[in-house]
C-alpha positions as CSV (number, residue, x, y, z in Angstrom):
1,X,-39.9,-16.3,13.2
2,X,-40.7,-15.2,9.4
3,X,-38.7,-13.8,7.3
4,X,-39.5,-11.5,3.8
5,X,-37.2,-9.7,1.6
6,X,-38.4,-7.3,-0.8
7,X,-36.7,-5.6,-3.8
8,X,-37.4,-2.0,-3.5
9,X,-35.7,-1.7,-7.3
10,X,-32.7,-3.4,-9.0
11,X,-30.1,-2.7,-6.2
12,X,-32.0,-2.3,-3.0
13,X,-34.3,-4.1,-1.0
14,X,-35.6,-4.9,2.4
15,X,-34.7,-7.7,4.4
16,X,-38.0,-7.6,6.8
17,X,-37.5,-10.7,10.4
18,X,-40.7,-11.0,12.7
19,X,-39.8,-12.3,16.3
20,X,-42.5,-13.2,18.7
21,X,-41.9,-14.2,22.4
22,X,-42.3,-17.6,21.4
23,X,-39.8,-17.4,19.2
24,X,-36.9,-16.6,21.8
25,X,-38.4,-16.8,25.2
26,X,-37.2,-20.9,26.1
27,X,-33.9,-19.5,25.2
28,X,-33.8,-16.7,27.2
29,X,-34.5,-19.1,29.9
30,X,-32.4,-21.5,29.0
31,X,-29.5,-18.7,29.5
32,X,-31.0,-17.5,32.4
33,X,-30.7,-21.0,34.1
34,X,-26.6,-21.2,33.3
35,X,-26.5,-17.6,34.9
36,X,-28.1,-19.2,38.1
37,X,-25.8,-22.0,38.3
38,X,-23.1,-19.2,39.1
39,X,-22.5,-18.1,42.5
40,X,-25.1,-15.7,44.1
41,X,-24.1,-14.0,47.4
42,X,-27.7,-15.6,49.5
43,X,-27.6,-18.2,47.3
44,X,-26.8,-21.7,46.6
45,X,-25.7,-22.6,42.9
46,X,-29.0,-23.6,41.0
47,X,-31.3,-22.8,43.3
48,X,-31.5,-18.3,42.8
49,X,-35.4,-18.1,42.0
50,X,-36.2,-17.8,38.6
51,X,-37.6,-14.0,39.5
52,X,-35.1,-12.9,40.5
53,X,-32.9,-13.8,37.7
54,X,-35.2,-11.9,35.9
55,X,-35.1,-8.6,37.3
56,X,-31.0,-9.1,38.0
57,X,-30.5,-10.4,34.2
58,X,-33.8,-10.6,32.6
59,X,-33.3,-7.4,30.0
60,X,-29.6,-8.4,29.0
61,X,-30.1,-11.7,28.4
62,X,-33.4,-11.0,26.2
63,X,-31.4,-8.3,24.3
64,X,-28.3,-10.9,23.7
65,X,-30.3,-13.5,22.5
66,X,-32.6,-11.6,20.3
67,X,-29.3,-10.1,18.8
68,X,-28.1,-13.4,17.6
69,X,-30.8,-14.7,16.4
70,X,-31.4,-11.8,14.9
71,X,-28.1,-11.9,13.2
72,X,-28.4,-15.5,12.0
73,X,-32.0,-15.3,10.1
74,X,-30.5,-12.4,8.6
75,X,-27.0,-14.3,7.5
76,X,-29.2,-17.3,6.7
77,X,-31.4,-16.0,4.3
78,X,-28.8,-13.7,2.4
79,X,-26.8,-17.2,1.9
80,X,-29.5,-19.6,1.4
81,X,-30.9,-17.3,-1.3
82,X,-27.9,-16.0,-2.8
83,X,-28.4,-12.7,-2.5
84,X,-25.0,-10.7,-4.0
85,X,-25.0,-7.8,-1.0
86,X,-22.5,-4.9,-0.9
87,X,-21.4,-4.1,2.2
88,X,-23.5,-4.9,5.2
89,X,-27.3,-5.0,6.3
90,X,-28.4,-1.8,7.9
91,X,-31.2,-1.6,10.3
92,X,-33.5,1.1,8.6
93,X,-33.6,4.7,10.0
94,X,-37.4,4.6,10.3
95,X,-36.8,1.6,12.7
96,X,-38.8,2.1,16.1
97,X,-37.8,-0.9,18.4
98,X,-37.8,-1.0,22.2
99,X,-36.0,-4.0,23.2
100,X,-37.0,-4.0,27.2
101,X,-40.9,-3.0,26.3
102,X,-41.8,-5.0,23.4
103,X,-42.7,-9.0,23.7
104,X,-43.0,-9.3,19.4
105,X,-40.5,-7.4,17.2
106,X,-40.5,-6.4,13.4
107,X,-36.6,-5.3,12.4
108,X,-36.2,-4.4,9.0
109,X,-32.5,-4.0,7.0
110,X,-32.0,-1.6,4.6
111,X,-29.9,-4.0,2.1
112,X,-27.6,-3.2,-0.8
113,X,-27.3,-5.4,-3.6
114,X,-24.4,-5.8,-6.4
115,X,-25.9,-5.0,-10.0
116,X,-26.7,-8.2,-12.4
117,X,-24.4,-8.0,-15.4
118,X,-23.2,-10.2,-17.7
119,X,-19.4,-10.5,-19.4
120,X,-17.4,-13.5,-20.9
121,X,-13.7,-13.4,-21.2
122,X,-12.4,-15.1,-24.6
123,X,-10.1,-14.5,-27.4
124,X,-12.9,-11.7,-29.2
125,X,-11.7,-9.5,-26.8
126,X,-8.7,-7.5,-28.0
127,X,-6.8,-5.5,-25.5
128,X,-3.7,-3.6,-26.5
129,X,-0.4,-4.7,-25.1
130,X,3.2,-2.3,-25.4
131,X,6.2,-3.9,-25.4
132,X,9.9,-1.9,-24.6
133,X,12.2,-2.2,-26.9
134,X,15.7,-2.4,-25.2
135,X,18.6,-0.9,-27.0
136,X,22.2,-0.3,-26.3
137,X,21.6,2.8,-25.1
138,X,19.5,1.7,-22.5
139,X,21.9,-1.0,-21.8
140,X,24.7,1.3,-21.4
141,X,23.0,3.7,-19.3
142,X,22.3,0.9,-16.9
143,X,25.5,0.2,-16.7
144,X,26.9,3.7,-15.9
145,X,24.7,3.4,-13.1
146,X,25.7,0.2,-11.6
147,X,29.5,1.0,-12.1
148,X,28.8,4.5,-10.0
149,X,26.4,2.3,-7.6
150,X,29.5,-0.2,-6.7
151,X,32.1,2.4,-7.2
152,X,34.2,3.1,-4.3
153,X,35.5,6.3,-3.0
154,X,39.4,7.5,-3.4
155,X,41.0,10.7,-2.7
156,X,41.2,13.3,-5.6
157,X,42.2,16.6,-6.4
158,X,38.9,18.4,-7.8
159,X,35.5,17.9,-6.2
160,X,32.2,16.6,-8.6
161,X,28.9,16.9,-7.2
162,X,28.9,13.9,-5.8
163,X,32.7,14.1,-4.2
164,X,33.1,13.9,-0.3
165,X,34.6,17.4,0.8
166,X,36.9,17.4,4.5
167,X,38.0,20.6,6.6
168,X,37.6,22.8,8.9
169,X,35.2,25.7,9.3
170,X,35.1,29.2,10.1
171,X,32.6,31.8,11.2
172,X,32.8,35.2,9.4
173,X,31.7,38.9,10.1
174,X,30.2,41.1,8.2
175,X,33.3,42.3,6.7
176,X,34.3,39.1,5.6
177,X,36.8,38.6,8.9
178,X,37.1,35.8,11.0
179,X,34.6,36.3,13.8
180,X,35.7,36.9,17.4
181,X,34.0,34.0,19.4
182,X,32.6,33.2,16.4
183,X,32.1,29.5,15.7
184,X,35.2,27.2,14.4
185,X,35.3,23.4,13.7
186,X,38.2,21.7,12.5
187,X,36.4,19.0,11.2
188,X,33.5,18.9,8.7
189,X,32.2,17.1,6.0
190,X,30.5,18.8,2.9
191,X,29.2,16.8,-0.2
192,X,27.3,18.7,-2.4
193,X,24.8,16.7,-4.2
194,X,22.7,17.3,-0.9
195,X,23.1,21.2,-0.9
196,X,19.5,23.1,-1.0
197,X,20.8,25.8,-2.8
198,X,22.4,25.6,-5.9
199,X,24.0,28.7,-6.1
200,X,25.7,27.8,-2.7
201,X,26.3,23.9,-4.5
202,X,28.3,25.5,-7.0
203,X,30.9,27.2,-5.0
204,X,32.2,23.7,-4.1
205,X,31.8,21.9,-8.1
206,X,35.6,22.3,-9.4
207,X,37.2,22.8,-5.7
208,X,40.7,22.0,-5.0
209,X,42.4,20.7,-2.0
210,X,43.7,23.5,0.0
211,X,41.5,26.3,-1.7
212,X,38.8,28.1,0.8
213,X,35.8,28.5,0.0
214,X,33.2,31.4,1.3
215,X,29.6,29.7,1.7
216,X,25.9,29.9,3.3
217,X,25.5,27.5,5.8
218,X,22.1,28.2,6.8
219,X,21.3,28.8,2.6
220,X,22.9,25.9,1.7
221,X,20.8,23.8,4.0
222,X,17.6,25.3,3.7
223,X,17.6,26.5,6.6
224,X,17.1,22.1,8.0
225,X,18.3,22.8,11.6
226,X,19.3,19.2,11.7
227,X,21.8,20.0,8.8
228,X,22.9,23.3,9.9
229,X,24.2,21.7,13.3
230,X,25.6,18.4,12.0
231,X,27.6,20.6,9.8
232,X,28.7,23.2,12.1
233,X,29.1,20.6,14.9
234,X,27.2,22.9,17.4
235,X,23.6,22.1,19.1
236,X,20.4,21.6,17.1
237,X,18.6,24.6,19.5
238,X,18.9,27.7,17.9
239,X,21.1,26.2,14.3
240,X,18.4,28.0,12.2
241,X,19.3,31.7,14.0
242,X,22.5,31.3,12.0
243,X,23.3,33.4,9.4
244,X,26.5,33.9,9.0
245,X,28.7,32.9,6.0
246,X,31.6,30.9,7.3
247,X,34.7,30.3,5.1
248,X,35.7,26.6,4.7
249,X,39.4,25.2,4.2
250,X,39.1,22.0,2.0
251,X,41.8,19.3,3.3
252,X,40.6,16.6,1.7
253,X,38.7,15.8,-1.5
254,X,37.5,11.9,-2.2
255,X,35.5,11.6,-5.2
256,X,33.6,8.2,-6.5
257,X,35.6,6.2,-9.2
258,X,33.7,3.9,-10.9
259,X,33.9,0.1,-10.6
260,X,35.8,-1.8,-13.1
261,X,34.4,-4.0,-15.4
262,X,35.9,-7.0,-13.9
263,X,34.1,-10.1,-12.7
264,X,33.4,-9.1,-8.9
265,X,31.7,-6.6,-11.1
266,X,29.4,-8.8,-12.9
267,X,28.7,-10.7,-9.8
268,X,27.7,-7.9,-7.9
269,X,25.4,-6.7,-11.0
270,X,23.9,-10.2,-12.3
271,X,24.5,-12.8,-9.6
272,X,27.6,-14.8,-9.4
273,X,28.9,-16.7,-12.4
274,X,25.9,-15.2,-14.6
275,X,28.5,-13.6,-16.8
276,X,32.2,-13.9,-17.2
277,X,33.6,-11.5,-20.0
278,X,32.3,-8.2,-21.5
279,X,30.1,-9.5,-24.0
280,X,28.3,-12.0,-21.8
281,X,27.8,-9.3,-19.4
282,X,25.7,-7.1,-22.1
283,X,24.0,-10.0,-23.5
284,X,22.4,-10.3,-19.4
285,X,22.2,-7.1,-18.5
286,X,19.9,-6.1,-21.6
287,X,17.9,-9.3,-20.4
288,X,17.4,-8.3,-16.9
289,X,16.4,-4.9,-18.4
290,X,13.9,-6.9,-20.5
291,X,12.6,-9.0,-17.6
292,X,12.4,-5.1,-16.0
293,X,10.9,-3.6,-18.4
294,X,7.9,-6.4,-19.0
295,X,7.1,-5.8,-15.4
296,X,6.0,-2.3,-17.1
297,X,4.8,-3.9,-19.7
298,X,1.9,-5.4,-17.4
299,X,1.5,-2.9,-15.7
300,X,-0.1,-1.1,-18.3
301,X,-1.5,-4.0,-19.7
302,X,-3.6,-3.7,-16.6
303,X,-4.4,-0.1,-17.3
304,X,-5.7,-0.7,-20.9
305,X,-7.5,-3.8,-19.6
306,X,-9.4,-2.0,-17.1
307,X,-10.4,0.4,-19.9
308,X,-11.6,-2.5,-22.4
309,X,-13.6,-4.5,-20.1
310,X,-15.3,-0.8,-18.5
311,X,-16.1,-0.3,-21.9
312,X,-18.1,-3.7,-22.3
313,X,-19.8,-3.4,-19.1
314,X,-21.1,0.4,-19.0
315,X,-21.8,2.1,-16.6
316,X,-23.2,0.1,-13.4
317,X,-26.2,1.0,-11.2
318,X,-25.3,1.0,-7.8
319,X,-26.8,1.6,-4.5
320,X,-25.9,5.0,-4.3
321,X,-27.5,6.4,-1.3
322,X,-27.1,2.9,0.7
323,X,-23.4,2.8,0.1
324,X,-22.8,6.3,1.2
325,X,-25.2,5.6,4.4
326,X,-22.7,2.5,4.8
327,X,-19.6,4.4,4.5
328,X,-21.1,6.8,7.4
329,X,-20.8,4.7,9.7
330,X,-17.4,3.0,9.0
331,X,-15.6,5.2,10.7
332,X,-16.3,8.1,13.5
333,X,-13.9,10.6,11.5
334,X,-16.4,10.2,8.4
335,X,-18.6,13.2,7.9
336,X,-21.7,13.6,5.5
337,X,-19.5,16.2,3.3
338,X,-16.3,14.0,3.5
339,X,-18.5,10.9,2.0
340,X,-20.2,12.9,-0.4
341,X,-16.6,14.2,-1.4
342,X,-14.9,10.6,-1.6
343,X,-17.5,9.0,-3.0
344,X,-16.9,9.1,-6.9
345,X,-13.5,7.7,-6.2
346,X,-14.6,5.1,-3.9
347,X,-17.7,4.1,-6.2
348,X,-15.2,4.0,-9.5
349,X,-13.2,1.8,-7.3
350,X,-16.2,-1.0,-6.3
351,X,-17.6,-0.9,-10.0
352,X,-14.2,-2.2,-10.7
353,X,-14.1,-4.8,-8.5
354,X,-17.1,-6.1,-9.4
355,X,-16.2,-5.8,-13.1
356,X,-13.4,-8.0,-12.0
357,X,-14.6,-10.4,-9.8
358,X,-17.3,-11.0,-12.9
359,X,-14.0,-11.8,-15.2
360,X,-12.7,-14.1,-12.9
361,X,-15.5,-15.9,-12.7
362,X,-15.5,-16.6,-16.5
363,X,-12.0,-17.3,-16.4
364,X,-12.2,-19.8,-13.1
365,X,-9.9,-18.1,-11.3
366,X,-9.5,-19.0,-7.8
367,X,-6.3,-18.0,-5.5
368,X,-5.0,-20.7,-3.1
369,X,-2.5,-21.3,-0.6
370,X,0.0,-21.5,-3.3
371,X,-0.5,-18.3,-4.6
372,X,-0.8,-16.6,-1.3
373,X,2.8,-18.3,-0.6
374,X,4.6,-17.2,-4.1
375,X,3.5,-14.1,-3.3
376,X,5.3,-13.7,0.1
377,X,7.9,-15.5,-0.6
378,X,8.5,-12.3,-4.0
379,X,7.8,-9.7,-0.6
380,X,10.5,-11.6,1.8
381,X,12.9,-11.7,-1.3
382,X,12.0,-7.7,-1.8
383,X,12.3,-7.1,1.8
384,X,16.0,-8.9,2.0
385,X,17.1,-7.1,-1.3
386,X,16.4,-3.3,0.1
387,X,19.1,-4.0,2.6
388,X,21.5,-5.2,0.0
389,X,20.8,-8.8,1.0
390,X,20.4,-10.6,-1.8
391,X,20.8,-14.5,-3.6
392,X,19.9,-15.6,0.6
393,X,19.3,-19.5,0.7
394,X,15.6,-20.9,-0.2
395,X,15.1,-21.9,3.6
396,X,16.1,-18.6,5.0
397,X,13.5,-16.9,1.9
398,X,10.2,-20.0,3.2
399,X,10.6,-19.0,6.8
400,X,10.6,-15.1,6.6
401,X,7.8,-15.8,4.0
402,X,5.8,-17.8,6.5
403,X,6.4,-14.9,9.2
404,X,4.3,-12.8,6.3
405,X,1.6,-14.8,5.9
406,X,1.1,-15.5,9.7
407,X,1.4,-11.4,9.9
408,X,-2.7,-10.4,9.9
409,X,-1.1,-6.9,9.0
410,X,-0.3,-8.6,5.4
411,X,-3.4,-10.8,4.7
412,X,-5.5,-8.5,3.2
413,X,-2.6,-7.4,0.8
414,X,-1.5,-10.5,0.3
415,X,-5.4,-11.6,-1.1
416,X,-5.6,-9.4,-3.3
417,X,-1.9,-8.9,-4.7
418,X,-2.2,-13.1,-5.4
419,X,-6.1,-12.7,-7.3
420,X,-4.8,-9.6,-9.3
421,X,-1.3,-10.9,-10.1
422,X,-3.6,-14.7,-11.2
423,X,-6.7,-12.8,-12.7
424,X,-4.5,-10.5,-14.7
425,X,-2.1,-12.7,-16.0
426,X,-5.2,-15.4,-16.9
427,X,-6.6,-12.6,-18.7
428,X,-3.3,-12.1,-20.9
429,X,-3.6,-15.6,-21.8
430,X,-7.2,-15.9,-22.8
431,X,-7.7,-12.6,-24.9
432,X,-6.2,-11.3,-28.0
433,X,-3.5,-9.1,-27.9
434,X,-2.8,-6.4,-29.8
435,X,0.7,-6.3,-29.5
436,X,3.4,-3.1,-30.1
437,X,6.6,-2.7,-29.8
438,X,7.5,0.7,-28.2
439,X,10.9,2.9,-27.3
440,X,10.8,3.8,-23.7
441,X,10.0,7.4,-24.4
442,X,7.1,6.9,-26.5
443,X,6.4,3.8,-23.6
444,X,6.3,6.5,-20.7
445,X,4.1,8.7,-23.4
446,X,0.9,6.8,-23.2
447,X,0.4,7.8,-19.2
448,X,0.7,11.5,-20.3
449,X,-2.6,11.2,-21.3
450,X,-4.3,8.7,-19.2
């Protein structure tokens, strides 16, 4: 078996393997004998004659084993010579092989190589990093938040936008009457932050208890079938064909009144014990917003990063043509025009990989078990949190965490969440930053115009 590989310019070559019979023919045997050691209605175990293993098998066997050691000369040689490929060997178009016919074979892969480029990572690189300032503003509005957010409902006399409205409902005609037949419910529940329609939200901001009020049902639900009949309390069929205005009694108002600031307060908002008066309480919460808003902070970090080390590297050559040939065949859904359309995205997106898999390199990072297990451990903790669980013991946190990483679903996420959250926060470390300190509004500015 030989082997060439010729560079037809800087990113693409071909990988050229010769095969002659000699070269597979003992192991086609060879497999050919285990298939005659199976039973063979005629035949005892081992002793099927060797033609006729060849006309039963023969072709198969010659195509299976050409295949693999096809596959492994070509693996081989990309390793053993270090050969930077993107994406995978392609057998070229003009290829003209027939496997049954042919004693000697000459397959040759179209191959896609990375671009050679060089970039250091030190401290003469300066990238810009914004940081938030937090005021007491901020702090404050925070806080009106979390006092609505562990509120609790009472009964009141006017209705907000965000009260819970009770009573009964009544279909009217087109005079304004109550509707023969029409449709009644005694019971139904209105709040009217969820309305569609505005016009139809206002009728019920100010609203007393025992005043009526005259509305759109089908209006104020945007016509949602769903929410037409879970108001009206009739079937989901045919909720959209009505109309009608119905005239609502209000029996009951209960509006949201804010938590207190008390310590089952605090608790709820920073963990229990983190704060036990007022003042302690502000002091933490303007940290956690801190802690909050750094996580923006890096994130844009990241953005302005990418930007810097683009900017060292130029523009890359890549294997254009190859990659969208490669991309062709990924999936069956993939067309010549939907490639060609997705490409410039796609190629933006593997010049940036590459850009920082180069970094990484010069900064010696390399992710690990460790990583990979901080990481789920953050997504269990996430997970728990969105269902209000939160401050759950460390054991009950390592085994939902272990679940993740045994997942296959996650892997992939979970790879390259750990070697960007490790490469970026390496970077930070090793360049010069160019640090500012931003309000929030002039913060949120800077992605108005990238």
């Amino acid at each position: 078996m030989n082997v060439n590989f010729e560079k037809t310019d800087q990113v693409n070559g071909v990988l050229t393997v010769a095969l002659v019979e000699d070269d597979y023919k003992n192991e086609v045997k060879k497999q050919l004998n285990k298939l005659g050691q199976r039973p063979i209605k005629g035949f005892r175990p081992g002793h099927v004659p060797t033609a006729l293993l060849q006309r039963m098998y023969g072709p198969q066997v010659k195509a299976e084993v050409v295949d693999h050691m096809l596959n492994r000369a070509v693996s081989d040689y990309i390793i053993n010579n270090h050969i930077a490929i993107l994406g995978e060997p392609m057998v070229a178009e003009d290829s003209n092989i027939d496997i049954d016919k042919d004693k000697d074979f000459e397959f040759k892969f179209n191959i896609g190589m990375a671009p050679e480029f060089d970039l250091t990572i030190d401290s003469n690189i300066t990238i810009p990093y914004y940081n938030i300032e937090v005021t007491d503003e901020m702090a404050q509005k925070h806080n009106e938040g979390y006092r609505k957010r562990f509120g609790k409902q009472v009964p009141g006399e006017e209705a907000a936008a965000d009260s819970l409205l009770r009573g009964s409902l009544v279909e009217l005609d087109e005079n304004g009457e109550e509707k023969t037949e029409g449709i009644k419910t005694e019971r139904t529940i209105v709040m009217p932050q969820y309305l569609h329609d505005e016009e139809q939200k206002q009728k019920f901001i100010g609203a007393k208890v025992g005043q009526e009020i005259v509305f759109n049902p089908n209006v104020a639900n945007g016509g949602n079938a769903s929410e037409i009949a879970s108001m009206l309390n009739v079937d989901k069929e045919g909720a959209e064909a009505i109309t009608a205005d119905f005239k609502m009694t209000i029996n009951e108002i209960m509006v949201n009144q804010e938590a207190d600031m008390d310590q089952e307060f605090f608790d709820n908002v920073l963990g229990k014990g983190e704060a036990t008066t007022e003042q302690e309480y502000f002091v933490k919460l303007k940290e956690s917003i801190q802690h909050q808003m750094t996580a923006d902070s890096n994130y844009r970090f990241t953005i302005d990063a990418e930007d810097v080390l683009r900017g060292m590297v130029g523009e890359l050559q890549l294997p254009d043509e190859f990659l969208k040939r490669f991309l062709l065949t990924r999936s069956e859904e993939n067309t010549p025009e939907k490639v060609d359309k997705e490409f410039p995205a796609a190629k933006k997106q593997l010049e940036w990989q590459l850009i920082k898999d180069k970094a990484a390199q010069s900064l010696q990072v390399k992710v690990d078990d460790s990583d990979r297990k901080r990481l789920a451990k953050l997504m269990a903790a996430q997970q728990f949190a969105q269902y209000g669980m939160t401050n759950l013991p460390d054991d009950v946190i390592d085994n939902y965490a272990q679940k993740i990483l045994d997942d296959e679903r996650y892997q992939e996420e979970i790879n390259n969440r750990a070697f960007d959250d490790k490469f970026f926060a390496a970077l930070k470390q090793t360049v010069t930053l160019d640090e500012k300190t931003l309000s929030l509004d002039e913060f949120n500015k800077l992605f108005e115009t990238k």
